[in-house]
DOROLUM-841788 format. One line per field, with one value per residue (C-alpha): x, y, z; residue in three letters; residue number from 1. Coordinates in Angstrom, 1 decimal, padded with zeros to 4 digits. Example, Ala and Ser with C-alpha at 12.3 -4.5 7.8 and 13.67 -1.06 7.14 Angstrom:
2
x = c(012.3_013.7)
y = c(-004.5_-001.1)
z = c(007.8_007.1)
residuo = c(ALA_SER)
num = c(1_2)
// end
This chain:
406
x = c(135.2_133.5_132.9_129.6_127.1_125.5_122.8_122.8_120.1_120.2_123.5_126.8_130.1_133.2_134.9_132.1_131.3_134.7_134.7_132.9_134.3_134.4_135.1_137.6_138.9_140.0_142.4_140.1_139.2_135.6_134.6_133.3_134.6_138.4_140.6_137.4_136.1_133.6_130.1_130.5_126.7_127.5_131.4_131.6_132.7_133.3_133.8_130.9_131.9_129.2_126.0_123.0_120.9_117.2_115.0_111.2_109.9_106.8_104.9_105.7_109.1_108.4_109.0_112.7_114.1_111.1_112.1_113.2_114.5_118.2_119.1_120.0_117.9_120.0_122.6_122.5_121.7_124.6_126.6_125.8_126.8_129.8_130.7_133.7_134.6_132.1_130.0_126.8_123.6_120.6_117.4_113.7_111.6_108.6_105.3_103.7_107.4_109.1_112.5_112.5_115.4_118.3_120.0_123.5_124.4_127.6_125.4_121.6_120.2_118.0_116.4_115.8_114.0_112.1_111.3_110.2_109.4_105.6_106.4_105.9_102.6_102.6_105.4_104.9_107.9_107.2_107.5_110.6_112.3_111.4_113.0_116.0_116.2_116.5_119.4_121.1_120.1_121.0_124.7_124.3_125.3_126.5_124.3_120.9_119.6_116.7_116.5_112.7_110.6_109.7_105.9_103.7_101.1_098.3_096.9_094.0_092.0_092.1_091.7_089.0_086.9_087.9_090.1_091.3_092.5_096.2_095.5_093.1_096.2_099.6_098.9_098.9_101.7_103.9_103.4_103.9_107.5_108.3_107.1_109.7_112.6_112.0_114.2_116.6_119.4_119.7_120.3_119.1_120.4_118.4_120.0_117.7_118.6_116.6_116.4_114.2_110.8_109.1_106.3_104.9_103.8_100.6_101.1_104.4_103.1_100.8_102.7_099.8_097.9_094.8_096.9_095.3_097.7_098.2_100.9_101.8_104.0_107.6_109.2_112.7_113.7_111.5_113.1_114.2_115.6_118.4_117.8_120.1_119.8_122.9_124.4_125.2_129.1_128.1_125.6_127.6_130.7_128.3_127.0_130.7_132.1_129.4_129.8_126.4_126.2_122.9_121.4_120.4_121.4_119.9_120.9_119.0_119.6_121.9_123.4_124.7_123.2_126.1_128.3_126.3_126.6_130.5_129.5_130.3_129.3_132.3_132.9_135.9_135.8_132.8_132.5_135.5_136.0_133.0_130.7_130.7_129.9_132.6_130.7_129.6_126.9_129.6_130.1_126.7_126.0_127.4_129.5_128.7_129.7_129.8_130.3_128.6_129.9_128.6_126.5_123.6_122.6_123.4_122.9_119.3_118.0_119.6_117.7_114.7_115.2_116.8_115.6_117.8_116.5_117.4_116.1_113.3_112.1_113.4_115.2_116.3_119.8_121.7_123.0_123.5_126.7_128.4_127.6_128.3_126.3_126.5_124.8_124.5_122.1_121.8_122.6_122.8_119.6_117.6_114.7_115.2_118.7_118.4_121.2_122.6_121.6_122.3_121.2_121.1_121.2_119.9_120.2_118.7_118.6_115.4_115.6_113.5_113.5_115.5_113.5_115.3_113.3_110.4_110.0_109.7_106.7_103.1_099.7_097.7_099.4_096.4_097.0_100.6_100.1_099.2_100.5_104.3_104.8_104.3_106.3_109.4_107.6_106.9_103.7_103.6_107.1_106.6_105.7_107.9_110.5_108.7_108.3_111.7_112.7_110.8_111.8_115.4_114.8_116.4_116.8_117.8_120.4_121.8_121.0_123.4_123.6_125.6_125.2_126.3_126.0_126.1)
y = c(076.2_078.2_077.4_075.8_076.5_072.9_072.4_068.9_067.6_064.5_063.9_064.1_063.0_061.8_065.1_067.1_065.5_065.2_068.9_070.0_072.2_072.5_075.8_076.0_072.5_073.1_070.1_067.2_064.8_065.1_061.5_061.1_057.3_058.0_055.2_052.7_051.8_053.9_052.5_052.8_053.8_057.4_057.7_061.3_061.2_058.2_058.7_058.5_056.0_055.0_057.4_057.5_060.8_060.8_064.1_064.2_064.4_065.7_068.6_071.2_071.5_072.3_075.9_075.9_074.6_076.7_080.1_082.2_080.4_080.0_076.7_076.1_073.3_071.5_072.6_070.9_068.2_068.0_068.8_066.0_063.4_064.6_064.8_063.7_062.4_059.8_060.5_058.9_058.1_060.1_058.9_060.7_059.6_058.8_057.6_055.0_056.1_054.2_055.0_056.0_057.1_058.4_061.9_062.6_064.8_066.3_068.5_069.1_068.1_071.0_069.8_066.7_068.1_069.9_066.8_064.2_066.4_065.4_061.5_061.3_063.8_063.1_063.2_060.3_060.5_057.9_055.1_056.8_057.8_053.8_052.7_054.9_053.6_050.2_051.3_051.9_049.0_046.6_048.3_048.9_052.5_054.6_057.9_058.4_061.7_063.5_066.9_068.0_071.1_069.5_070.2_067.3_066.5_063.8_064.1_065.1_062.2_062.8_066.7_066.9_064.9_067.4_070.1_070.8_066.8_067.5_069.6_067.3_064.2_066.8_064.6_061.3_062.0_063.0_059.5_057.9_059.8_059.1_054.9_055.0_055.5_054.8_051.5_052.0_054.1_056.4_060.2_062.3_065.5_068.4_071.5_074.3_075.6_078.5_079.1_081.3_079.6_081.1_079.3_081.1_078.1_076.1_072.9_074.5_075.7_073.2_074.5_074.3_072.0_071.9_070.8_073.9_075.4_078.9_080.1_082.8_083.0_084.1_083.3_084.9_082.6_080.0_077.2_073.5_070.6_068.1_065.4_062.9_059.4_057.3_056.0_059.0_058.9_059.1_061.9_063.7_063.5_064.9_067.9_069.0_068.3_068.9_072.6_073.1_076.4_075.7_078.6_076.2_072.8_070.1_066.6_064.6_061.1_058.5_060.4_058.3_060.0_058.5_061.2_064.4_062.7_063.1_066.8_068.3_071.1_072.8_074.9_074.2_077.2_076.4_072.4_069.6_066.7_064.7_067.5_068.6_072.4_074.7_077.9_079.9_083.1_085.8_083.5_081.8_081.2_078.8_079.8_076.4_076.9_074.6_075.6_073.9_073.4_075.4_072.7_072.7_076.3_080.1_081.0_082.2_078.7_077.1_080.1_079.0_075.0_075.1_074.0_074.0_072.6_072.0_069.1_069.1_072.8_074.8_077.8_080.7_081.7_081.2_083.4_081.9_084.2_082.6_079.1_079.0_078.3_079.7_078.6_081.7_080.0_080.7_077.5_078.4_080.3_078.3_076.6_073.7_072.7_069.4_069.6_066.4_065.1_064.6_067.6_067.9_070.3_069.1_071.0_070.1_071.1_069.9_068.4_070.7_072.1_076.1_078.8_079.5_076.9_076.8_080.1_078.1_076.4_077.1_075.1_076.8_078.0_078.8_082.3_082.2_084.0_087.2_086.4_087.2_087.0_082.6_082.4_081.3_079.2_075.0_073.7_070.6_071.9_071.0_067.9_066.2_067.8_066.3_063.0_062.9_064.2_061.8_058.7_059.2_058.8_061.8_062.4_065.9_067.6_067.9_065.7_066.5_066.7_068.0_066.4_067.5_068.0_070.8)
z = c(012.7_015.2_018.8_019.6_022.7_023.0_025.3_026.3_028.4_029.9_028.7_030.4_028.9_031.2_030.6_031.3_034.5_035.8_034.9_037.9_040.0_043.7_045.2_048.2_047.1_043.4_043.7_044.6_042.9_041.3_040.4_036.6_037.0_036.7_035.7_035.3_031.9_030.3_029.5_025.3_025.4_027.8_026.6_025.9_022.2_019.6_015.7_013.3_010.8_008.9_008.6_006.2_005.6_005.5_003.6_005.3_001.2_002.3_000.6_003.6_002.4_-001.1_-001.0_000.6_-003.0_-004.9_-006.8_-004.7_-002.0_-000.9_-001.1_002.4_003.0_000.3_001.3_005.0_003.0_001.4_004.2_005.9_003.1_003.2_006.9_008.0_004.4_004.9_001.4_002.9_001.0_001.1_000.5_000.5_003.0_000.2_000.3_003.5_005.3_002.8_001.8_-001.9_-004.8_-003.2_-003.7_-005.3_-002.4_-004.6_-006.4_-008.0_-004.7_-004.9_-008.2_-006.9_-003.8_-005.9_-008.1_-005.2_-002.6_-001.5_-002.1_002.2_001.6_005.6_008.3_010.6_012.7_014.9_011.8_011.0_014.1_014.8_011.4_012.3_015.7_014.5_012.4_015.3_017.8_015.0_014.5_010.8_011.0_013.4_013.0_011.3_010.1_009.2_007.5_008.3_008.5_011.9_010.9_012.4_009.4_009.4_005.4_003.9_004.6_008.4_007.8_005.7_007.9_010.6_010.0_013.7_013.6_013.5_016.6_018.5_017.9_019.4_022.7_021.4_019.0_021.6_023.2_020.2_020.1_023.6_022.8_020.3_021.8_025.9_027.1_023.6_025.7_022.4_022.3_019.7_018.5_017.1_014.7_014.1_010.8_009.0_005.2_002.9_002.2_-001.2_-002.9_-005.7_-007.1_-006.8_-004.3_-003.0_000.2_002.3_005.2_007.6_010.0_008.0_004.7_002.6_-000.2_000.7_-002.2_-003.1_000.2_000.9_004.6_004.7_007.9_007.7_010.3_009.6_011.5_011.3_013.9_014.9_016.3_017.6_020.3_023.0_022.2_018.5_018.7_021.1_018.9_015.8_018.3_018.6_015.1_012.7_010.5_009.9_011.2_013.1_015.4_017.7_019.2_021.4_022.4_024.4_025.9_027.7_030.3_033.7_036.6_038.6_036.9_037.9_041.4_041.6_041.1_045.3_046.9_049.3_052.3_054.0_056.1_057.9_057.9_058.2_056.6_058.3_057.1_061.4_061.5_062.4_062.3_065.4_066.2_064.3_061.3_061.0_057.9_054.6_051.8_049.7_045.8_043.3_039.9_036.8_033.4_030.5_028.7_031.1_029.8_031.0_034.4_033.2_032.5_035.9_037.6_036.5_036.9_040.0_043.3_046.7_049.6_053.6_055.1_051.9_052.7_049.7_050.5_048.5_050.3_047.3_044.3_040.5_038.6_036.0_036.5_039.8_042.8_046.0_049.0_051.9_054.5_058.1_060.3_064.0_064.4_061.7_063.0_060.0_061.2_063.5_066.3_066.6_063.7_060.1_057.9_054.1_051.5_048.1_044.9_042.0_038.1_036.3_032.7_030.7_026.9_027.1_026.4_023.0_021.9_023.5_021.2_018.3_020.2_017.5_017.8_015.7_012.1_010.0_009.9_009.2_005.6_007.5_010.7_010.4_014.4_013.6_010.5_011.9_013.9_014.0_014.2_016.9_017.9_021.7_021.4_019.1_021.7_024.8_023.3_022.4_026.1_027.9_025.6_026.0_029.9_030.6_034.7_036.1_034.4_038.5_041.3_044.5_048.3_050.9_054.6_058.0_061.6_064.1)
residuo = c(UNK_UNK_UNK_UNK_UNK_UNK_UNK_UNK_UNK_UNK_UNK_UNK_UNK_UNK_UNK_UNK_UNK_UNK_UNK_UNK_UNK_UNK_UNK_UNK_UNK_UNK_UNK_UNK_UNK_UNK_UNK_UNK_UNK_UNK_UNK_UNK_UNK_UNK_UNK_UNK_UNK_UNK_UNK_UNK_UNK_UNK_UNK_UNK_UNK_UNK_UNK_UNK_UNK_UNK_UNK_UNK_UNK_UNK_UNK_UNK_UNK_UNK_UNK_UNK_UNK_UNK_UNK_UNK_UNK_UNK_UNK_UNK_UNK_UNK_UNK_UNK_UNK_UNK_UNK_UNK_UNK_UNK_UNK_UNK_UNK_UNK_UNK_UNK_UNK_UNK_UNK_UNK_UNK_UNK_UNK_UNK_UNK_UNK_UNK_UNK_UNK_UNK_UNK_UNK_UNK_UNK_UNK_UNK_UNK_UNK_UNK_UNK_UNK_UNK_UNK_UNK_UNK_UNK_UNK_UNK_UNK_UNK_UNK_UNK_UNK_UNK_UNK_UNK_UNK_UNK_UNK_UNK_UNK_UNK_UNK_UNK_UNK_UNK_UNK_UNK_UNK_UNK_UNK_UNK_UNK_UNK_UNK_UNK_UNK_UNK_UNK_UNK_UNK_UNK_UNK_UNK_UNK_UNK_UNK_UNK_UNK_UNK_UNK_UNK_UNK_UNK_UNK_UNK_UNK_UNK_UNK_UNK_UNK_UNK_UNK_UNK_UNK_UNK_UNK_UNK_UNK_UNK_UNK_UNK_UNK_UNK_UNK_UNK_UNK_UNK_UNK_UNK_UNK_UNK_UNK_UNK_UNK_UNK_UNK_UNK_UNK_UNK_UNK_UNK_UNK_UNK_UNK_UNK_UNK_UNK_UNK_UNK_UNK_UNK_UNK_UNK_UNK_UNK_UNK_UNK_UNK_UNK_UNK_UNK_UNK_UNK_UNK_UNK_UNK_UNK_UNK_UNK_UNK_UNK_UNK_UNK_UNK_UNK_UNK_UNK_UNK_UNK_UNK_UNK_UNK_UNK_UNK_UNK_UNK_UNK_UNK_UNK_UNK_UNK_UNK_UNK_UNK_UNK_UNK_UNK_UNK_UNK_UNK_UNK_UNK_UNK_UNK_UNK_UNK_UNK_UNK_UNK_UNK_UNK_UNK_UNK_UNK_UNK_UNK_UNK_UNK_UNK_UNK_UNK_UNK_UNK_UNK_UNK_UNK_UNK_UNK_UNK_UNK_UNK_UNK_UNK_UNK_UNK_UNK_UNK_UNK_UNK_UNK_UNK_UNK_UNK_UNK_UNK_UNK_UNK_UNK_UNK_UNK_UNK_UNK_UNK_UNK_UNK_UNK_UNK_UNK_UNK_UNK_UNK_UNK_UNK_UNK_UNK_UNK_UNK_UNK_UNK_UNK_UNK_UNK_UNK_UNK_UNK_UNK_UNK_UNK_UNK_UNK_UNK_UNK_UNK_UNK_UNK_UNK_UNK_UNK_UNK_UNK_UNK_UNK_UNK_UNK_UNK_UNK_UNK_UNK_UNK_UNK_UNK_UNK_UNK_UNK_UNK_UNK_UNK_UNK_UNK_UNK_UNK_UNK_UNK_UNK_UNK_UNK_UNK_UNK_UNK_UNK_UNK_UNK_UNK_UNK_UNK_UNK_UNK_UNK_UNK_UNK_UNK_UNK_UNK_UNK_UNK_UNK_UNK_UNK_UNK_UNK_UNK_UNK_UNK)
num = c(1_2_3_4_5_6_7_8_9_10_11_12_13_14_15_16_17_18_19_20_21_22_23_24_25_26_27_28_29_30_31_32_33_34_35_36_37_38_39_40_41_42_43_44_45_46_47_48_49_50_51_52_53_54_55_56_57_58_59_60_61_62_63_64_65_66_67_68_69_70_71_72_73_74_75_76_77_78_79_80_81_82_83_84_85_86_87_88_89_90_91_92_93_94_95_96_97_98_99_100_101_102_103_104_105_106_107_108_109_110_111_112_113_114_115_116_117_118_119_120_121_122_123_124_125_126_127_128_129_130_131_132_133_134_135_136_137_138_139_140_141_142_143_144_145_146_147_148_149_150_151_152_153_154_155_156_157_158_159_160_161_162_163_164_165_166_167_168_169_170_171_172_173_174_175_176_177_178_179_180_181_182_183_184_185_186_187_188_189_190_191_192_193_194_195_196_197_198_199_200_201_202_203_204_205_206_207_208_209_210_211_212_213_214_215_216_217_218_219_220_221_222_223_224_225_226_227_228_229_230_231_232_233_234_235_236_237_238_239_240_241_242_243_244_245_246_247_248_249_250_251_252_253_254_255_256_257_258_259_260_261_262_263_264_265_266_267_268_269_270_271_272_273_274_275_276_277_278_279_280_281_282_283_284_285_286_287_288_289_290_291_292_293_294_295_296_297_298_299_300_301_302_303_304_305_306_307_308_309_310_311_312_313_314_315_316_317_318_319_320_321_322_323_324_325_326_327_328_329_330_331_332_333_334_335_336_337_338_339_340_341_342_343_344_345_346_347_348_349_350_351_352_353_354_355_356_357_358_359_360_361_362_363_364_365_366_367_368_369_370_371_372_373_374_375_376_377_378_379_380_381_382_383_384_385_386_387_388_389_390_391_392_393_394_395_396_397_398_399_400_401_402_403_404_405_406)
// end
C-alpha cells in the first residue's frame, strides 16, 4: 500500500501531537498527554469493526456505470464492503432519503447502479449525513459511508419554478450541514476519487443545477466522493488504512486543542529557562523554530494560514522551509518589546479548506457540456465543505505562545 498525504484539519491524534518538534531542545518532552488516558473520542486511531456503505442513488450518478464508463465508481463501492474483511452492506440511498434494496458488493454492483440509480432523484445530505450521524451517536456501527457525486440537487419541482433555485439555497444548505453535525464531536473524512463519466443515453446525465438532461456527454475524470462519518479515532484509522487510491483526502473533526498547545517554540541561545532574554546589541535578534508535522499541509498552505504576532502586532520576521518555522525578530531595538514586562509571541495556523480543493470549487455548471475547464468540477462543492468544517467545531489547526522578559 502506498504512503498517504492526509490533510487533517481540526484533528490531531496523540502521536501527531506529541510529534512536535522543538528546535535547540530535541530531547524535551512535548506534552500530547503522556502516560494519561486518551479521550476515546480524539485517540488517534481505533479499529473499524462494524461499517455500513451508503450509494447517493440519485440520477447525477447515472453516467459513471453507463457505456462507456470505467467502473470506478463501483468499484470504490465495492472496496469499501470489503474493508478490512468486514463484508459490510450497501444500500442505495432511494427515494424521500430512504434507504432502499441493498447491493451485493462481491460483484454486479455496477448493474445494479445502473438499475436503481435515480431512486434519491435529489441529494439532501443533511437528512442523510443526520441519519448517518445517528448511526454513530447510537453505537450501532463504527463508520458510515457515502459514495456521492457530491452534487447538491433540489428536484425539479423547486427548479422549474425557478431555475437558478439550487443556486439561490448554497447558503442555507451549508447551515443546514453545519446544524447537523455541531455539538456531535464527530469527524468526517472526505476521498476524492475520479472516474470516466459517459452518458449516451437519455436520463443518464442530469448532471447540472438546473436538473436538464444534457446526454450525449463523455467526462474522462469526472470526480466523486466517499465521505466518512465516525468517531475521530475511527475516521482517522479509515484515513490511514483504507486502499482506495483517492487523489485527495480530508478529515475534519474532534481534535483536542490542548494537544496543539504542548506544541513549543525554542531558543536556548538567546532566552533561559524562565523565558529572561539573554541576547545583547551584537546578537539582537531570535532564532525561535518550531517544526510542524506533515498533516497540517505543505509549507505553501501554512504560508498562507499563518499569522505570527508580538505583543498582538503581527510581524513578518519569520521564514517557513520544510515545516519548520523560524522566528528572526529584532528584540533590543524594537519599539513593541516592553522592558520589564512580560512579552508574547503568538503564532497561529488557521483551519481552512487547502487549495487542492478549493479547485474543485463550481457554482454555476450549466455550461459544463461545452465548458471542459468545469468538468471535473462539483457543483455546491464549497459549501458542503464549509458546513462540514464549521459543524465539526474545528479550532486552529495551531494555537501557540512563547513569553518572556528582557
Amino acid at each position: 500500500m502506498k504512503a498517504k498525504t492526509i490533510i487533517l484539519l481540526g484533528f490531531f491524534s496523540f502521536a501527531l501531537a506529541s510529534s512536535f518538534i522543538s528546535c535547540g531542545n530535541s530531547g524535551a518532552n512535548t506534552g500530547g498527554g503522556g502516560g494519561q488516558p486518551q479521550d476515546p473520542d480524539t485517540e488517534e486511531c481505533s479499529d473499524i469493526k462494524k461499517m455500513i456503505v451508503y450509494i447517493d442513488a440519485s440520477a447525477s450518478i447515472k453516467g459513471y456505470f453507463g457505456d462507456g464508463s470505467d467502473g470506478k465508481f463501483g468499484n470504490a463501492i465495492t472496496n469499501l464492503a470489503q474493508y478490512k474483511g468486514l463484508n459490510s452492506p450497501v444500500y442505495f440511498w432511494g427515494d424521500k432519503t430512504k434507504v432502499n434494496t441493498s447491493v451485493n458488493a462481491k460483484g454486479g454492483v455496477n448493474v445494479s447502479l445502473r438499475a436503481r440509480s435515480g431512486y434519491g432523484q435529489d441529494s439532501y445530505f443533511n437528512k442523510m449525513f443526520e441519519s448517518m450521524a445517528q448511526l454513530i451517536t447510537n453505537d450501532s456501527v463504527d463508520a458510515a459511508c457515502l459514495v456521492t457525486d457530491g452534487i447538491y440537487g433540489v428536484g425539479n419541482n423547486l427548479t422549474r419554478i425557478d431555475s437558478q433555485h439550487a443556486v439561490k439555497t448554497l447558503p442555507d444548505f451549508k447551515g443546514e450541514i453545519k446544524n447537523v453535525f455541531s455539538g456531535k464531536k464527530l469527524a468526517v473524512g472526505i476521498f476524492k476519487l475520479s472516474g470516466k463519466f459517459s452518458a449516451n443515453s437519455k436520463g443518464y446525465a442530469y448532471i447540472t443545477y438546473q436538473n436538464v438532461n444534457i446526454s450525449p456527454i463523455s467526462i474522462d475524470n469526472r470526480p466523486f466522493y466517499v465521505i466518512v462519518i465516525g468517531k475521530p479515532g475511527k475516521v482517522n484509522s479509515f484515513a490511514q488504512n483504507n486502499e482506495l487510491g483517492a487523489e485527495l483526502s480530508l478529515v475534519m473533526g474532534g481534535h483536542n486543542i490542548k494537544m496543539h498547545n504542548s506544541c513549543k517554540l525554542s531558543d536556548p541561545k538567546h532566552f533561559d529557562t524562565d523565558g529572561l532574554w539573554k541576547g545583547n546589541k551584537n546578537d539582537s535578534k531570535t532564532d525561535l523554530c518550531v517544526s510542524f508535522p506533515q498533516c497540517i499541509g505543505n509549507d505553501e498552505y501554512i504560508k498562507n494560514n499563518i499569522t505570527v504576532t508580538l505583543n498582538g502586532t503581527k510581524i513578518n520576521n519569520y521564514t517557513i522551509s520544510n515545516s519548520r518555522l523560524a522566528i528572526t525578530e529584532e528584540i533590543e531595538k524594537n519599539a513593541i518589546v516592553k522592558p520589564g514586562k512580560e512579552n508574547e509571541f503568538k503564532v497561529i495556523i488557521a483551519n481552512t479548506i487547502p487549495k487542492e480543493w478549493t479547485n474543485l470549487y463550481n457554482e454555476d455548471d450549466k455550461n459544463i457540456k461545452s465548458n471542459a475547464s468545469i468538468q471535473e468540477r462539483t457543483f455546491g462543492l464549497q459549501y458542503l465543505l464549509e458546513g462540514l468544517l464549521e459543524g465539526t467545531g474545528s479550532d486552529n489547526l495551531v494555537d501557540i505562545s512563547f513569553k518572556f522578559k528582557k
